[in-house]
N, CA, C and O atoms as a GROMACS GRO file, in nm:
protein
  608
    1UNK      N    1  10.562   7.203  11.573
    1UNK     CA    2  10.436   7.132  11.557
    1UNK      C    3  10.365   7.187  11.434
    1UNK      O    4  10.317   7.300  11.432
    2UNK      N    5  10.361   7.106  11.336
    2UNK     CA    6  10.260   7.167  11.228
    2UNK      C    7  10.103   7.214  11.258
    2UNK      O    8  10.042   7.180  11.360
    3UNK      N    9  10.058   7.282  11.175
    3UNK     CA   10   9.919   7.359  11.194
    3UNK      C   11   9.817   7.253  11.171
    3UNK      O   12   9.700   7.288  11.185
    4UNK      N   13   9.836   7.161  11.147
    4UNK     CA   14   9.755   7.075  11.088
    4UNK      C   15   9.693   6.985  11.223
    4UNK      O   16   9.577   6.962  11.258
    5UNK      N   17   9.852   6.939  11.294
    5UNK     CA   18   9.843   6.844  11.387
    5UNK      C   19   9.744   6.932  11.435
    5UNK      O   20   9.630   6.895  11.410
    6UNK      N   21   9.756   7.049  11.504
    6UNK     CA   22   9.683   7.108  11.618
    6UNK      C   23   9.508   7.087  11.572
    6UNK      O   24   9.420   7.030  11.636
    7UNK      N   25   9.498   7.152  11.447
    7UNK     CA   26   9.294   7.139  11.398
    7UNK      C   27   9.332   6.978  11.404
    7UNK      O   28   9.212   6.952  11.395
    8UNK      N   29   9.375   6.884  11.409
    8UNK     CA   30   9.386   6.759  11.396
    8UNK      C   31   9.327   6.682  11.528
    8UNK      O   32   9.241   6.595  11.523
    9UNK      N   33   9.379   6.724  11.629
    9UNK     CA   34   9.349   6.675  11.775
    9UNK      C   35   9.220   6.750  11.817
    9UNK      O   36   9.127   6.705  11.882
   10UNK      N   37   9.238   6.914  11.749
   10UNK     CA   38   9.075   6.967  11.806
   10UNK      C   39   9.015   6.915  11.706
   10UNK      O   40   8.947   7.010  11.669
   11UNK      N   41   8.987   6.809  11.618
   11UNK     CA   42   8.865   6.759  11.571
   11UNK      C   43   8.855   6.629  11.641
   11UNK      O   44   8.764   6.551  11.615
   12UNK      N   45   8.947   6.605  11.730
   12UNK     CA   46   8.944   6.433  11.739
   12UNK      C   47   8.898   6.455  11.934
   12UNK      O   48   8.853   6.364  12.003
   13UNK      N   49   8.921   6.575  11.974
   13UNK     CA   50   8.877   6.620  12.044
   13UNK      C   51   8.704   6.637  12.060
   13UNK      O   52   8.629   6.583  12.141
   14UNK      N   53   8.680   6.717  11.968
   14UNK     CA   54   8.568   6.736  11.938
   14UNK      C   55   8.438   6.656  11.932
   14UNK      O   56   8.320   6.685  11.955
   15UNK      N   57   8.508   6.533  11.890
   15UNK     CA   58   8.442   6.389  11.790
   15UNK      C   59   8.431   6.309  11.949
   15UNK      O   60   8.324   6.254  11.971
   16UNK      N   61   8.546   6.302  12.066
   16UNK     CA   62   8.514   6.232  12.151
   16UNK      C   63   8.408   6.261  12.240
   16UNK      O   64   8.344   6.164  12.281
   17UNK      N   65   8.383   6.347  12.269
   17UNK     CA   66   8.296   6.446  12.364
   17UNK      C   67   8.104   6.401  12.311
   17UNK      O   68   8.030   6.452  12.226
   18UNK      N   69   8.085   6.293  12.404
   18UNK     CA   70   7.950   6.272  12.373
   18UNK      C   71   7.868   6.381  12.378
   18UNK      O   72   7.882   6.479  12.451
   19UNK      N   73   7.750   6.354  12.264
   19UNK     CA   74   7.667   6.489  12.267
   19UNK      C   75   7.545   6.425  12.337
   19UNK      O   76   7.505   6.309  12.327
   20UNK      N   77   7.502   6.512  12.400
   20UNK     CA   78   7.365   6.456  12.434
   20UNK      C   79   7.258   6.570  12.418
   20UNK      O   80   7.295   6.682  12.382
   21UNK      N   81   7.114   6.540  12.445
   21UNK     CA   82   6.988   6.607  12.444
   21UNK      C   83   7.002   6.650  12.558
   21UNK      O   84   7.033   6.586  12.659
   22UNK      N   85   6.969   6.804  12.544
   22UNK     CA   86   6.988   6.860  12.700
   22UNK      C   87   6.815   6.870  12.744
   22UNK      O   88   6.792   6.940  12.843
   23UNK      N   89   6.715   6.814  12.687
   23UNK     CA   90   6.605   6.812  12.734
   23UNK      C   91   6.581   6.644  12.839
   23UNK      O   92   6.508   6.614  12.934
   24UNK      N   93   6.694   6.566  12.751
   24UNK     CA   94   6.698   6.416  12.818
   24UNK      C   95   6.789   6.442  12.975
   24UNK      O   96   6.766   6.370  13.072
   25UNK      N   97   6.860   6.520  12.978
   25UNK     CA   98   6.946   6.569  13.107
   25UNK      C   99   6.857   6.583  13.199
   25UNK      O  100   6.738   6.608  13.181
   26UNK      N  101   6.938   6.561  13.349
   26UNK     CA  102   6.863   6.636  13.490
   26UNK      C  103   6.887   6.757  13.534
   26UNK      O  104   6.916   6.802  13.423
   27UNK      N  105   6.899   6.843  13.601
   27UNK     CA  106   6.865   6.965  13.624
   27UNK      C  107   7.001   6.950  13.686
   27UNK      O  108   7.076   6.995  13.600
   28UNK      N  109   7.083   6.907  13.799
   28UNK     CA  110   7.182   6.839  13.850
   28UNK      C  111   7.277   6.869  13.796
   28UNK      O  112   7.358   6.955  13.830
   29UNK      N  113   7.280   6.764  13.656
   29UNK     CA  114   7.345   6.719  13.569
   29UNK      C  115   7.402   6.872  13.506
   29UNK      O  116   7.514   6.921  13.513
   30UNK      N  117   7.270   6.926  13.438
   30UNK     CA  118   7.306   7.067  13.376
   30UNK      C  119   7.413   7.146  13.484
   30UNK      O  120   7.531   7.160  13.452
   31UNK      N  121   7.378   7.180  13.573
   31UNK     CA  122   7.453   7.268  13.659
   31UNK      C  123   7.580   7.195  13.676
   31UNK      O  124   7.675   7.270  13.655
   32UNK      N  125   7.612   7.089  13.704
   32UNK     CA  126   7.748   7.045  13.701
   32UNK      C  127   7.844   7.028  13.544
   32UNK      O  128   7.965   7.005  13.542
   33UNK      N  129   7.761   7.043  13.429
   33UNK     CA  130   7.852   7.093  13.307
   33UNK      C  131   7.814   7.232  13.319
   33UNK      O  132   7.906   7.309  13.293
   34UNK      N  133   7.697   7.291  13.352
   34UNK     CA  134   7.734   7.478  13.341
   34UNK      C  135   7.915   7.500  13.424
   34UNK      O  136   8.016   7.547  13.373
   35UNK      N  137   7.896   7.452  13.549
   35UNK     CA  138   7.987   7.477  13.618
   35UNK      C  139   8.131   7.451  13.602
   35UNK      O  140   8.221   7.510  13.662
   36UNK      N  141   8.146   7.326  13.485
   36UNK     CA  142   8.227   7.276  13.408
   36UNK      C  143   8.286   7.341  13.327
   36UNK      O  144   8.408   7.358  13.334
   37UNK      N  145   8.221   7.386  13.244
   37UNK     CA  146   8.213   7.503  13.119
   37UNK      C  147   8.286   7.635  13.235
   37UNK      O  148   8.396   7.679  13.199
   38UNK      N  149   8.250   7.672  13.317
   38UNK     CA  150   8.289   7.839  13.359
   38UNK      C  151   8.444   7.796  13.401
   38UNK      O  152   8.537   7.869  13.368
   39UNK      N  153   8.465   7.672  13.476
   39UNK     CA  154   8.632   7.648  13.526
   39UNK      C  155   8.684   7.625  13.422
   39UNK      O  156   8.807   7.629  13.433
   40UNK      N  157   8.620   7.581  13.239
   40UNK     CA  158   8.741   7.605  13.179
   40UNK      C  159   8.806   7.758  13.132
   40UNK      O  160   8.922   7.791  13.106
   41UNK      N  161   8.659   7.849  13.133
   41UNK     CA  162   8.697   7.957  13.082
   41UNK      C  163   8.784   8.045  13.179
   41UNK      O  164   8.850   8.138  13.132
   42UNK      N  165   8.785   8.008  13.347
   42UNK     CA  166   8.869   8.050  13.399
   42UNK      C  167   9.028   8.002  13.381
   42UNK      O  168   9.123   8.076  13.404
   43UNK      N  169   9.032   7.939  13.359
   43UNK     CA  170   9.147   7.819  13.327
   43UNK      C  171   9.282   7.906  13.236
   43UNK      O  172   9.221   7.941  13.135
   44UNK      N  173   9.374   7.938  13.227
   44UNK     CA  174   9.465   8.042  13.172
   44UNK      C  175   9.533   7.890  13.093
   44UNK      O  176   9.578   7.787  13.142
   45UNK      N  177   9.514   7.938  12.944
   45UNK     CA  178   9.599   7.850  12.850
   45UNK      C  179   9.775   7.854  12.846
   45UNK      O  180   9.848   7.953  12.846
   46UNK      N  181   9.807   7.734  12.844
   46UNK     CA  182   9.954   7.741  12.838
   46UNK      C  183  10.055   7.737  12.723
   46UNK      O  184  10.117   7.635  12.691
   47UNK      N  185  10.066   7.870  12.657
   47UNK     CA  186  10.131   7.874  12.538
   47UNK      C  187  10.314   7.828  12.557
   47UNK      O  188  10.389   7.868  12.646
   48UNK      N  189  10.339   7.757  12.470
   48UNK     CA  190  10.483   7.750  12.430
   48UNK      C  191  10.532   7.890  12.353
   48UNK      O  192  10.484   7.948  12.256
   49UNK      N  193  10.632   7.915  12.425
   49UNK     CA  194  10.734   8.044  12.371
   49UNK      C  195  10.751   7.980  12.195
   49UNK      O  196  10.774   7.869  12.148
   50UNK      N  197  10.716   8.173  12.113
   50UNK     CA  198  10.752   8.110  11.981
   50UNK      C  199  10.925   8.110  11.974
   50UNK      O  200  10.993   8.154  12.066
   51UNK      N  201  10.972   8.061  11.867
   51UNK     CA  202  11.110   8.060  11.824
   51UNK      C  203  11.098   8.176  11.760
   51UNK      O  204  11.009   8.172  11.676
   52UNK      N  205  11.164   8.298  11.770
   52UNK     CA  206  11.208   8.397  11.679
   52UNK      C  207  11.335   8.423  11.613
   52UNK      O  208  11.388   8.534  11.618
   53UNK      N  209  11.396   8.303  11.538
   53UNK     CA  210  11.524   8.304  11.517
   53UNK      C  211  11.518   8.162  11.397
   53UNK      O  212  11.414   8.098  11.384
   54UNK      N  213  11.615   8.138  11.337
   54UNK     CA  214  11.661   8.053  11.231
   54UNK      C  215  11.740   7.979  11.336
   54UNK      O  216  11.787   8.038  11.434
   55UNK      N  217  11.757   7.831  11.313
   55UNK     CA  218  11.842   7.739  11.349
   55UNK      C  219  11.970   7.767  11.258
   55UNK      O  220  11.950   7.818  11.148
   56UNK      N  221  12.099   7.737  11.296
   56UNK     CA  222  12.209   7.726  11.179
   56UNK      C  223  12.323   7.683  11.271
   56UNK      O  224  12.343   7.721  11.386
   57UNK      N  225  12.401   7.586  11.190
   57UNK     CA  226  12.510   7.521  11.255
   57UNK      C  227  12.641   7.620  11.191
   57UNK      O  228  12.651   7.673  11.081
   58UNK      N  229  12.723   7.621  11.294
   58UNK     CA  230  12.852   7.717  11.209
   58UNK      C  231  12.995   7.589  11.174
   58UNK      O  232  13.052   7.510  11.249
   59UNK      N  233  13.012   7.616  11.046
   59UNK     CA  234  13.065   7.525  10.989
   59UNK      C  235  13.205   7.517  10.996
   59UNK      O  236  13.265   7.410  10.989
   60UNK      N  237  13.263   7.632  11.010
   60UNK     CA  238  13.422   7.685  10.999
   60UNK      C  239  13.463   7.802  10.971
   60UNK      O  240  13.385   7.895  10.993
   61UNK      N  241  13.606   7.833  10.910
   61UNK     CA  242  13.593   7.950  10.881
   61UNK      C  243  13.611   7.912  10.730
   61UNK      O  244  13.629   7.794  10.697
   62UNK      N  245  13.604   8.040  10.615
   62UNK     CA  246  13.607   8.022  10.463
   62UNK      C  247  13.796   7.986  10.476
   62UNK      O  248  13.874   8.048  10.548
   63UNK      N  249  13.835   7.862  10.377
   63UNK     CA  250  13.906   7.861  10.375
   63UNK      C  251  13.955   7.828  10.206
   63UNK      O  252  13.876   7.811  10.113
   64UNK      N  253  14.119   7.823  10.198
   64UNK     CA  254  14.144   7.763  10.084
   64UNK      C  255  14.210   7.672  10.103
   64UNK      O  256  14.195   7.640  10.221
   65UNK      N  257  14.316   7.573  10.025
   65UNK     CA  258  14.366   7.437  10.075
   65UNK      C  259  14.487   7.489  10.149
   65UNK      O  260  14.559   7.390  10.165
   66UNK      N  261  14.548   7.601  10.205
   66UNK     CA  262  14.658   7.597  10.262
   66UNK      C  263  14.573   7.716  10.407
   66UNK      O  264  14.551   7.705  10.527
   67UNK      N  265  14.550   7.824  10.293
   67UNK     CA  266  14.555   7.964  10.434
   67UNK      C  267  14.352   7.957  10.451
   67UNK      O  268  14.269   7.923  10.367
   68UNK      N  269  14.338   7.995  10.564
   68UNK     CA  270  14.213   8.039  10.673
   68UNK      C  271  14.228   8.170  10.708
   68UNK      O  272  14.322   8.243  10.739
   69UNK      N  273  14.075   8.186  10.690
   69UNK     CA  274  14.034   8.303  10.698
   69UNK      C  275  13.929   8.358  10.824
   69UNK      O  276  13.818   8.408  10.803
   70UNK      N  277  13.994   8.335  10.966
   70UNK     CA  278  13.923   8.353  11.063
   70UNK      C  279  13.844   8.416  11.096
   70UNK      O  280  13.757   8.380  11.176
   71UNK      N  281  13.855   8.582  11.018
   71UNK     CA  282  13.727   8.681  11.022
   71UNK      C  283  13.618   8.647  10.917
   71UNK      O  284  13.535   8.721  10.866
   72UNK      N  285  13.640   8.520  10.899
   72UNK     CA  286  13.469   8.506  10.835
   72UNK      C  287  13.459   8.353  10.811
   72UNK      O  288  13.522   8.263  10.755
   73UNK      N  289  13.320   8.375  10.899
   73UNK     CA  290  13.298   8.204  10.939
   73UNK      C  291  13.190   8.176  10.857
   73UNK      O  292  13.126   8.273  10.816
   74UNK      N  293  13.154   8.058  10.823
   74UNK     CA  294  13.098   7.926  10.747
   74UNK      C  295  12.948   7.928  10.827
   74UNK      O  296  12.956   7.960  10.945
   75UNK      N  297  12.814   7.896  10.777
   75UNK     CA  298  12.731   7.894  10.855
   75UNK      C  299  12.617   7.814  10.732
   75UNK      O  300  12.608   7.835  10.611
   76UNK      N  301  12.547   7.726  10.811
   76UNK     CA  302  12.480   7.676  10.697
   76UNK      C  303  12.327   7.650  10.800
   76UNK      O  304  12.313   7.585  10.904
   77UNK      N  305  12.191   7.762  10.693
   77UNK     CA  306  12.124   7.790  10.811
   77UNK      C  307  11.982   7.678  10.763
   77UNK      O  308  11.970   7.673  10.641
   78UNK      N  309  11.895   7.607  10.828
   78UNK     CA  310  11.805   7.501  10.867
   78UNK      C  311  11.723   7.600  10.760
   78UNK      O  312  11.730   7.723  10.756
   79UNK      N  313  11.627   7.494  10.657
   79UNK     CA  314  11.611   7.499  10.506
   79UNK      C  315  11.622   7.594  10.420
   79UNK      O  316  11.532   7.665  10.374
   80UNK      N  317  11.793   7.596  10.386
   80UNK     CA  318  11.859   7.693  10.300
   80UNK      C  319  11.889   7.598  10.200
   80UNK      O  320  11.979   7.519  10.229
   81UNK      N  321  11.835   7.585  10.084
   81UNK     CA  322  11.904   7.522  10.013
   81UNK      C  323  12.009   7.614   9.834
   81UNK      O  324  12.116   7.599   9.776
   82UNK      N  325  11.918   7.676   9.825
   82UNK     CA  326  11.999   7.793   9.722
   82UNK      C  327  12.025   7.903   9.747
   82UNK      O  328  11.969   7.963   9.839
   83UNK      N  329  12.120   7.959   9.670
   83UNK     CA  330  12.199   8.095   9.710
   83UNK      C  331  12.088   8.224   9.687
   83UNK      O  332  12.097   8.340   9.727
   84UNK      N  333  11.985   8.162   9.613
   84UNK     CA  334  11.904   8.274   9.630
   84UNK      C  335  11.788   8.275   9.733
   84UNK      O  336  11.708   8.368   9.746
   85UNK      N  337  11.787   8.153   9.808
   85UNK     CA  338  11.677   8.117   9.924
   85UNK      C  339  11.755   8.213  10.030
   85UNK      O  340  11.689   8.278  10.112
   86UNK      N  341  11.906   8.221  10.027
   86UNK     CA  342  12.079   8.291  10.161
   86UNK      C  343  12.028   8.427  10.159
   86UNK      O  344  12.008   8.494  10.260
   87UNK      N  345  12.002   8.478  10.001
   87UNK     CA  346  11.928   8.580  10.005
   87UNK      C  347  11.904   8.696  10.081
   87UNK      O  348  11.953   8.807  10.099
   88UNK      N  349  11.779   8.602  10.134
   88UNK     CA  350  11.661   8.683  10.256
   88UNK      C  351  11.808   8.694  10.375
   88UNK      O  352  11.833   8.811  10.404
   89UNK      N  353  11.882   8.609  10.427
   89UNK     CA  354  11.928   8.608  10.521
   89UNK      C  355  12.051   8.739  10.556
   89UNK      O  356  12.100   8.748  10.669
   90UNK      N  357  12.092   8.841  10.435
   90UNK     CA  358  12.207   8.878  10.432
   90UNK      C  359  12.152   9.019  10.533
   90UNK      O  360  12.053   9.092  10.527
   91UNK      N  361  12.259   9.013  10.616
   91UNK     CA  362  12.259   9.159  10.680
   91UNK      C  363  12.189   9.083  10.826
   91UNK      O  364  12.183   9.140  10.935
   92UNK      N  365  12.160   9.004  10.810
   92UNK     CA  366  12.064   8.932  10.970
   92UNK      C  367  12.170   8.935  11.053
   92UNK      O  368  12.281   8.958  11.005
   93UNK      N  369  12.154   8.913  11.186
   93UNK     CA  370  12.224   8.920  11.315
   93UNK      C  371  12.271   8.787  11.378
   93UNK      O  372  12.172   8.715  11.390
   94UNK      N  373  12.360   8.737  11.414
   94UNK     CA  374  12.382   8.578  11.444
   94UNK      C  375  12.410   8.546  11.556
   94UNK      O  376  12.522   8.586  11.587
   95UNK      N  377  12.366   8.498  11.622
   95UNK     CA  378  12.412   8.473  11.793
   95UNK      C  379  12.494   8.328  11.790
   95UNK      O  380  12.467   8.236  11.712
   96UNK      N  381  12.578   8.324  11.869
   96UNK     CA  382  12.645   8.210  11.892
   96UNK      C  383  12.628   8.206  12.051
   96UNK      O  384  12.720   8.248  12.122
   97UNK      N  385  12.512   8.156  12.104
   97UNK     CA  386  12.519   8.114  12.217
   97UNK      C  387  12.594   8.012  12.252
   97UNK      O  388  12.574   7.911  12.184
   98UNK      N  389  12.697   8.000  12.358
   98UNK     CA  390  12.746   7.930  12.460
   98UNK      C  391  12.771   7.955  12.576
   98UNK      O  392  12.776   8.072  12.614
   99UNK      N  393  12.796   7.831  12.674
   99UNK     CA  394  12.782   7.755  12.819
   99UNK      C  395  12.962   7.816  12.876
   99UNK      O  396  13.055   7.765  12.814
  100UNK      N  397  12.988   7.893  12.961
  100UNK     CA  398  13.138   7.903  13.057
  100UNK      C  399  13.097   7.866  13.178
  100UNK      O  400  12.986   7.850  13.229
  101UNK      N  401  13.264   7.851  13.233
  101UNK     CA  402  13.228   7.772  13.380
  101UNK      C  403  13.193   7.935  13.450
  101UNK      O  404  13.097   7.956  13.523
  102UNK      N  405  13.276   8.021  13.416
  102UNK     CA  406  13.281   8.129  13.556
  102UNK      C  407  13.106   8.210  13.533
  102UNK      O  408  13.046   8.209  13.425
  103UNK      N  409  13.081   8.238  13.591
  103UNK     CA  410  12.933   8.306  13.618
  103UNK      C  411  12.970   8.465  13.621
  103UNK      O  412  13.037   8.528  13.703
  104UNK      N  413  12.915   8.500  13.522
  104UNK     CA  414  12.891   8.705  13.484
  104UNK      C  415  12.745   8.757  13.476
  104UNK      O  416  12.674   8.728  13.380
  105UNK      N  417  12.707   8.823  13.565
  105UNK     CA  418  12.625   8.888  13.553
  105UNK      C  419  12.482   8.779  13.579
  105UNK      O  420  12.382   8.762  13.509
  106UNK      N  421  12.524   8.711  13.722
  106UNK     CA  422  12.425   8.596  13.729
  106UNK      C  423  12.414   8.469  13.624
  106UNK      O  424  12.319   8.399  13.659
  107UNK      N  425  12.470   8.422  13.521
  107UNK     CA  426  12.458   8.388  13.428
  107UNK      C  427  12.578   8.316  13.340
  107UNK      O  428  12.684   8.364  13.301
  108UNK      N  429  12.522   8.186  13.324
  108UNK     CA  430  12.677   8.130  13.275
  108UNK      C  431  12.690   8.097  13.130
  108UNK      O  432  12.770   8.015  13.087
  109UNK      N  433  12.588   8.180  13.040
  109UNK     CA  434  12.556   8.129  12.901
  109UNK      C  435  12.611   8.300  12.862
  109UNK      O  436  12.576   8.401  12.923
  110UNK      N  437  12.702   8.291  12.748
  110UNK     CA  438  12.711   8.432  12.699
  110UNK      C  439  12.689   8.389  12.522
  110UNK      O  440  12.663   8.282  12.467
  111UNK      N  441  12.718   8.543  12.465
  111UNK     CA  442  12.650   8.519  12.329
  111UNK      C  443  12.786   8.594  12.258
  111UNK      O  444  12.853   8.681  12.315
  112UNK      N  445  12.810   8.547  12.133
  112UNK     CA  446  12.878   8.638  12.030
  112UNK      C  447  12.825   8.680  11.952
  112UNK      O  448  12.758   8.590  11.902
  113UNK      N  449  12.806   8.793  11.889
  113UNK     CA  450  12.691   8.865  11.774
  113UNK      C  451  12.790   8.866  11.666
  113UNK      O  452  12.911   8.892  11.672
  114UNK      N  453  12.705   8.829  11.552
  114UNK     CA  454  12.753   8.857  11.449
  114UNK      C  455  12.714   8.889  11.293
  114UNK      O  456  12.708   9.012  11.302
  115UNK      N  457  12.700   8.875  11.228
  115UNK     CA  458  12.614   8.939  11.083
  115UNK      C  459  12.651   8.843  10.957
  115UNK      O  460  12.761   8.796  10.928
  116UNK      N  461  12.556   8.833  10.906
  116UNK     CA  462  12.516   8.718  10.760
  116UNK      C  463  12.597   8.838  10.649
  116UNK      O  464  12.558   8.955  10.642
  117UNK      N  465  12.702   8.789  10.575
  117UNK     CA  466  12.722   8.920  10.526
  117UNK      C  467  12.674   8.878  10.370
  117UNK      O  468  12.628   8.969  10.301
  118UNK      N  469  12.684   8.730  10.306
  118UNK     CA  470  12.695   8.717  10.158
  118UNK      C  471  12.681   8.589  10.171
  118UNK      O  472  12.691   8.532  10.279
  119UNK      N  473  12.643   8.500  10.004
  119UNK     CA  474  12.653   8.377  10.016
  119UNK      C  475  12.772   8.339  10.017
  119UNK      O  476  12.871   8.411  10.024
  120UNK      N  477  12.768   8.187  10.010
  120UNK     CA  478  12.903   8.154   9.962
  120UNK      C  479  12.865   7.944   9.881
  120UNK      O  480  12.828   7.835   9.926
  121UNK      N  481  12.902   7.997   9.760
  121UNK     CA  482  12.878   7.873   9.701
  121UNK      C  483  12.745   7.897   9.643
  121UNK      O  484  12.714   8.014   9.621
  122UNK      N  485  12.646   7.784   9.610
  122UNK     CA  486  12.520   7.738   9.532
  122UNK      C  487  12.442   7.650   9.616
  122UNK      O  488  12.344   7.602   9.560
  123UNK      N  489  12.465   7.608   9.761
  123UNK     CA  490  12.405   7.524   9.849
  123UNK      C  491  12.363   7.565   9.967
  123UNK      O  492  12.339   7.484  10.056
  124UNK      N  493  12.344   7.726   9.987
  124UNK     CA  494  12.281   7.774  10.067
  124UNK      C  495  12.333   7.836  10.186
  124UNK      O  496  12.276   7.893  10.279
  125UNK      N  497  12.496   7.806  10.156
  125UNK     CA  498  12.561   7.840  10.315
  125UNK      C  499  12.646   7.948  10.305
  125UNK      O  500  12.716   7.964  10.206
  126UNK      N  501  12.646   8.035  10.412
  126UNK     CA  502  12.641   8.148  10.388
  126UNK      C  503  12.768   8.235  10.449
  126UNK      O  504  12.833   8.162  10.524
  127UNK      N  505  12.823   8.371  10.439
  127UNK     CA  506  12.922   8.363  10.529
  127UNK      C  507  12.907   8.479  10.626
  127UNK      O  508  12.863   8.586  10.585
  128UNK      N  509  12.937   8.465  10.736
  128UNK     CA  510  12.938   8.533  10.833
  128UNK      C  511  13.083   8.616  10.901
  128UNK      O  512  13.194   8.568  10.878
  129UNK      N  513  13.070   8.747  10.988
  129UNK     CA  514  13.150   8.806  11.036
  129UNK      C  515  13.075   8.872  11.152
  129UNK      O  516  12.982   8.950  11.174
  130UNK      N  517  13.202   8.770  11.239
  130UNK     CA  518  13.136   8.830  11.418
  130UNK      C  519  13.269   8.892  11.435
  130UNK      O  520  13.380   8.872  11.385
  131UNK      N  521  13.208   8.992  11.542
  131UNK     CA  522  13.267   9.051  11.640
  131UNK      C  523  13.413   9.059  11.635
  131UNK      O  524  13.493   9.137  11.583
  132UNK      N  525  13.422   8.953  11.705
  132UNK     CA  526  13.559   8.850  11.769
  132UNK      C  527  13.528   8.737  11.694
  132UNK      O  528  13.420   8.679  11.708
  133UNK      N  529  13.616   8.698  11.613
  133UNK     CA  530  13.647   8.582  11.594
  133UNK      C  531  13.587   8.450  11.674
  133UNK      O  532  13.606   8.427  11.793
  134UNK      N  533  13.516   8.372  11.587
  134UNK     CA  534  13.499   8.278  11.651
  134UNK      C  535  13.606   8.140  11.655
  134UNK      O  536  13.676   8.088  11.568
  135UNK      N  537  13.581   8.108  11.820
  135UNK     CA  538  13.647   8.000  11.808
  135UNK      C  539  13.679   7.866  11.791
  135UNK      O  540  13.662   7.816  11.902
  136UNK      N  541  13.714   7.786  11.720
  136UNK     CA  542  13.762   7.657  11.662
  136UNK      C  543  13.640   7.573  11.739
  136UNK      O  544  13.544   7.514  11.691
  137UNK      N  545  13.685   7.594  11.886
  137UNK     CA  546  13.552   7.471  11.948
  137UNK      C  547  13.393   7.485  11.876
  137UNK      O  548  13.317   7.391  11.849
  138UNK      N  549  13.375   7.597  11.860
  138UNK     CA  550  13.231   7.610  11.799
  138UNK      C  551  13.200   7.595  11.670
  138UNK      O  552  13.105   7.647  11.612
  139UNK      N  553  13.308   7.502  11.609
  139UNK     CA  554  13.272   7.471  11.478
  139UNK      C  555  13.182   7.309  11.479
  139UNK      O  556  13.222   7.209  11.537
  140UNK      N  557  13.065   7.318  11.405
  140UNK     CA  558  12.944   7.198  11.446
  140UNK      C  559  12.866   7.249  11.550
  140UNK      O  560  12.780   7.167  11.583
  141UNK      N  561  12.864   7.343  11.608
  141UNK     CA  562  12.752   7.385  11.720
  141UNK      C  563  12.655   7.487  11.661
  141UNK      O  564  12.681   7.575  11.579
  142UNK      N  565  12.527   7.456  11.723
  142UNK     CA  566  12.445   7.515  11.639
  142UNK      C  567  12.460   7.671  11.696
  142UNK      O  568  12.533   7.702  11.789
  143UNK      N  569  12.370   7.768  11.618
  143UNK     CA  570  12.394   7.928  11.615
  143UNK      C  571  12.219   7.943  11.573
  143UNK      O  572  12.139   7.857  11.538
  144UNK      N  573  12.201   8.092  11.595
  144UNK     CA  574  12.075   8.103  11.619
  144UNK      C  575  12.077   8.228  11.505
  144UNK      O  576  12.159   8.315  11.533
  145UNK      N  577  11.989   8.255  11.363
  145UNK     CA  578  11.957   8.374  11.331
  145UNK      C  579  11.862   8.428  11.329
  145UNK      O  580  11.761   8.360  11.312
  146UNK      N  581  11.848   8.565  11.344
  146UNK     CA  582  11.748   8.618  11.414
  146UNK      C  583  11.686   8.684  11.311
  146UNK      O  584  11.756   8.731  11.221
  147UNK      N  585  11.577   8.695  11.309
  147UNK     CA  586  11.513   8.775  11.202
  147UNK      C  587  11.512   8.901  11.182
  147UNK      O  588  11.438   8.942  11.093
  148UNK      N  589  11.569   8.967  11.234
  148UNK     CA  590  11.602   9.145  11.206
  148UNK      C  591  11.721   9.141  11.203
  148UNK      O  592  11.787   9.038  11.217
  149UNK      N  593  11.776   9.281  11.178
  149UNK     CA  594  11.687   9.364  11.094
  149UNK      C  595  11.605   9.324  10.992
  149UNK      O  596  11.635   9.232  10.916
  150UNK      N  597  11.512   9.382  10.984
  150UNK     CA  598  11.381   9.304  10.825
  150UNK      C  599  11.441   9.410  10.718
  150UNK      O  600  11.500   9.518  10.728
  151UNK      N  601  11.403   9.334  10.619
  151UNK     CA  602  11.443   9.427  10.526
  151UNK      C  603  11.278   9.467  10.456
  151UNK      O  604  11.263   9.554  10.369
  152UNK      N  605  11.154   9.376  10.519
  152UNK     CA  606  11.055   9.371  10.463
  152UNK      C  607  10.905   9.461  10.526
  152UNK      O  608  10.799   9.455  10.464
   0.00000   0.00000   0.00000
């Protein structure tokens, strides 16, 4: 959600909310917006969880027209567009979350970690080395990078 939308609705918010003369009010009246006013401040706001991570789809592994290079996969991360924007990203941490049938540890989503090591090319995409090898199915599925280590 941009920053904008949000002051956007609290002005349109703002703007709907008739004003009136609180000398033209009844006594009634007052106590039922005092009372109004205190249930919102009791009222606990409902924040959305921030994202602490980069979107990025993993592309493949680096290859040439015959041989593949499985210990280092392809990753192209949500607005990367130059090798010097990949930059900021080198040394970051990469999760490849996915879904198994069998259940470990309560839980049927596991993760592969892995590390932004260098660019690759002039278009922003970058190359990576996990763990374990990633596998073939997770090429086009998105991957998550995380913002640490900072270098900043």
């Amino acid at each position: 959600q941009p920053f904008w939308l949000k002051a956007f609705r609290l002005n349109l918010v703002s703007e709907s909310v008739p004003q009136s003369n609180p000398t033209e009010t009844m006594a009634g009246e007052k106590k039922q917006i005092a009372s109004g006013a205190a249930k919102k401040k009791v009222e606990k706001k409902t924040r959305q969880p921030v994202r602490l991570y980069a979107k990025g789809v993993i592309l493949g592994y680096k290859r040439s027209k015959s041989n593949s290079y499985a210990n280092c996969t392809l990753l192209k991360i949500d607005g990367v567009r130059t090798r010097d924007d990949a930059a900021w990203y080198f040394g970051k941490r990469v999760a490849y979350v996915y879904k198994a049938k069998k259940e470990v540890k309560n839980s049927k989503f596991r993760v592969m970690w892995g590390k932004v090591r260098r660019a690759h090319g002039n278009s922003g995409v970058v190359r990576a080395k996990f763990r374990k090898n990633i596998p073939p199915r997770a090429f086009g599925a998105p991957c998550r990078i995380m913002m640490y280590p900072s270098s900043i």
